[in-house]
N, C-alpha and C positions, 0 to 999 in steps of 0.2 A: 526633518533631519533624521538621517538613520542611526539605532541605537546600535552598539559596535558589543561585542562579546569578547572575551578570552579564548585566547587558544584552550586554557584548560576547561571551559564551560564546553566549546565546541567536541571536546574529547568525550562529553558524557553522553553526546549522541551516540548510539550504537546503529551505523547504517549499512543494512546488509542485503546484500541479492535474496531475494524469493521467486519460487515458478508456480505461476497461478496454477492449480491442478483443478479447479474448478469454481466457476463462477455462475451464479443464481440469482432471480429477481425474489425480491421479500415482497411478498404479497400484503398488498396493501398500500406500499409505500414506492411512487412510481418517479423517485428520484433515487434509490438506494438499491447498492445489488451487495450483496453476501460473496465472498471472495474464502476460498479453502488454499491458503499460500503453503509450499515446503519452504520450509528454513533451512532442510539442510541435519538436524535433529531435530525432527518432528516435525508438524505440521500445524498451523492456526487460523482463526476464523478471523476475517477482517470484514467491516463494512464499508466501501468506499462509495462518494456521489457520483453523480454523473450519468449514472439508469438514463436518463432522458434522451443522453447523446451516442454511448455508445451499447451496444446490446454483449449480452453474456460473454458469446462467445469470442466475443473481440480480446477478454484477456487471456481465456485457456490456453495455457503450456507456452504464453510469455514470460520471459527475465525481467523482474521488475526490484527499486529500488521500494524498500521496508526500511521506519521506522522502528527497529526491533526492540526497544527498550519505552517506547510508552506505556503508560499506567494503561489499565484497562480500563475501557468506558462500555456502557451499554448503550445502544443505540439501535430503536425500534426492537424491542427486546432482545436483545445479542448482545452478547461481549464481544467487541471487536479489541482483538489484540494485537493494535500497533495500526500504521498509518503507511501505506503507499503515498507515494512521495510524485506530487504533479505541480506542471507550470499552471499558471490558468491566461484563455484569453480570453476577454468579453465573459466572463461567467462559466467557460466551457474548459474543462480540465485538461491537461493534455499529460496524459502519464508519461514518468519517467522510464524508457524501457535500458534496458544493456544486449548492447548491440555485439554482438558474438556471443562465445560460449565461456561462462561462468557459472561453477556450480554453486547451486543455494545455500547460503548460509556466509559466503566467500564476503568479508569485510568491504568497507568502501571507505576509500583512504580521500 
């Protein structure tokens, strides 16, 4: 059974357009790629999985959906700040992209 949330809990998401401006394998770690997203006001480092299935440049200078208000975590020594937002199928992520033009940092309602 699925657990249900509030309108108000769902408000405290903060989900917002970013444009990958560059994306990188972390060495060592061959499920992990280092992602440099614009918000829109400034820029941040995110680590998303997937390295296995799709290569670097598959996200550079995509519109993609950000978690912009997660806590920071480190992960394979990084601070990734915030979370790219994917369906998954069998195991294999499929990113959320935005289809036309939206500038970074643009709210998602």
């Amino acid at each position: 059974m699925r657990e249900y949330i509030s309108y108000e809990e769902f408000k405290k998401l903060d989900l917002r357009v970013c444009k990958v401006l560059k994306a990188e394998r972390i060495q060592g770690r061959s499920k992990l790629l280092k992602l440099t997203v614009d918000l829109g006001d400034g820029t941040r480092i995110i680590v998303v999985g997937g390295a296995e299935y799709y290569q670097p440049e598959y996200f550079e200078g995509k519109l993609m959906v950000i978690v912009a208000n997660l806590q920071p975590k480190e992960i394979a020594g990084i601070e990734s700040q915030g979370m790219l937002l994917a369906a998954v199928d069998d195991g294999k992520p499929i990113w959320l992209t935005i289809d036309g033009e939206a500038p970074p940092g643009a709210p998602i309602m």
